[in-house]
C-alpha positions in Angstrom: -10.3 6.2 -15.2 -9.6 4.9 -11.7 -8.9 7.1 -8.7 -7.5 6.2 -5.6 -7.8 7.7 -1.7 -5.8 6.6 0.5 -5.8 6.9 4.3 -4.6 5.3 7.8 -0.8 7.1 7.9 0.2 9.1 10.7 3.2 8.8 13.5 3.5 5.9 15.7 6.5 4.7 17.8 9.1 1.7 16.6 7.5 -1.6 17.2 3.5 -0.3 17.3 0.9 -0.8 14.7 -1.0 1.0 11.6 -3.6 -0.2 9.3 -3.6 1.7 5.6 -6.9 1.7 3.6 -7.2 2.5 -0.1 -10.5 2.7 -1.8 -10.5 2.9 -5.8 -13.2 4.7 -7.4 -14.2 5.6 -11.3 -13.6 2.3 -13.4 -12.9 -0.1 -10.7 -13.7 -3.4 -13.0 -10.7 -2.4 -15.2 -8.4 -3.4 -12.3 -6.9 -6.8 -11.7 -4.6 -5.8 -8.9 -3.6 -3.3 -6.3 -1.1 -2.5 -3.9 1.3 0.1 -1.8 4.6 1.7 -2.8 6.8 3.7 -0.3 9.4 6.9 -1.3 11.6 7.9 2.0 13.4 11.3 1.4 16.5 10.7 -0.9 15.4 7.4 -1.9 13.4 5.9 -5.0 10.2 4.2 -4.9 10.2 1.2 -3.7 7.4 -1.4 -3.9 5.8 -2.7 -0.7 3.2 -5.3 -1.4 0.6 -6.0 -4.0 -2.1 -8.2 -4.3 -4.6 -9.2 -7.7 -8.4 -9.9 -7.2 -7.3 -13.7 -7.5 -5.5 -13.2 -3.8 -2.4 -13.8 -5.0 0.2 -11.7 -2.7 3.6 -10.2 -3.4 6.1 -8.5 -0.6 9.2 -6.7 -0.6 11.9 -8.7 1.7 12.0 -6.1 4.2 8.3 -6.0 5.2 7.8 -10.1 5.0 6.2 -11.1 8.0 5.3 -7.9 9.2 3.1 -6.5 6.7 0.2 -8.0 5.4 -2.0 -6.9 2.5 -5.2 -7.6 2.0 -8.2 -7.0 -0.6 -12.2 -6.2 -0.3 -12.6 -7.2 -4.5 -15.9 -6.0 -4.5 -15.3 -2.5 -3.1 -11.8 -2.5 -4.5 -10.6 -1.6 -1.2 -6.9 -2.4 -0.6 -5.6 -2.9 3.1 -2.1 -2.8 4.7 -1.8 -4.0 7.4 2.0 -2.9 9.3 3.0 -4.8 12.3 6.5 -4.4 14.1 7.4 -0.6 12.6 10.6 0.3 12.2 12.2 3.5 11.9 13.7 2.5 8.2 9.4 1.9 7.3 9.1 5.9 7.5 8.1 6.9 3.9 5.4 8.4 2.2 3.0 5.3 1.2 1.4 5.1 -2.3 -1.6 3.2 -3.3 -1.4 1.9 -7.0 -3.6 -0.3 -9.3 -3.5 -1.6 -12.6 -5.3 -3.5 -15.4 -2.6 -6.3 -15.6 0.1 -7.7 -12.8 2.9 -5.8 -12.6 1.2 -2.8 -14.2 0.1 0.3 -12.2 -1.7 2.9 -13.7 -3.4 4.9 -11.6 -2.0 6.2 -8.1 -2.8 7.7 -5.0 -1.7 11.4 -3.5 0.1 9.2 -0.6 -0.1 9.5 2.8 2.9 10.2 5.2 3.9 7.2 7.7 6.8 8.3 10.2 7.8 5.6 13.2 9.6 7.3 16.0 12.2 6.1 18.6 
């Protein structure tokens, strides 16, 4: 079983910065990639970015060229990395991992990322 803590959210204005960390612990060698979802209130979960232990990187169109996701495959530590913030990037932000791409199986309690005007 794989758990997942996630932490970095918090408020910052439009345009600034914030850096979310996710560390997996339990049975880390089951999992072949990680990434970040994001739920805004009235709205489904959306995927943000995900990234396997090969490197290989995935983005959502709205957050391409401003968020970058990155790995630490040893400590199975996932990084995100949100430049440029918009107010439409406000959601609660999920870690995820998973045995096989595409597949999540084991999530994070989320942490809450609100940009202001």
């Amino acid at each position: 079983q794989v758990q997942l803590a996630e932490s970095g959210g918090g408020l910052v204005q439009a345009g600034g910065s914030l850096r979310l960390s996710c560390a997996a612990s339990g049975s880390i060698a089951s999992i072949y990639n990680m990434g970040w979802s994001r739920q805004a209130p009235g709205k489904q979960r959306e995927l943000v970015a995900s990234i396997t232990s090969g490197g290989s990187t995935n983005y959502a169109n709205s957050v391409k060229g401003r968020f970058t996701v990155s790995l630490d495959n040893a400590k199975k530590t996932v990084y995100l990395q949100m430049n440029s913030l918009k107010l439409e990037d406000t959601a609660v932000y999920y870690c995820s991992a998973g045995p096989i791409p595409g597949l999540s199986t084991s999530w994070g309690q989320g942490t809450q990322v609100t940009v202001s005007s």
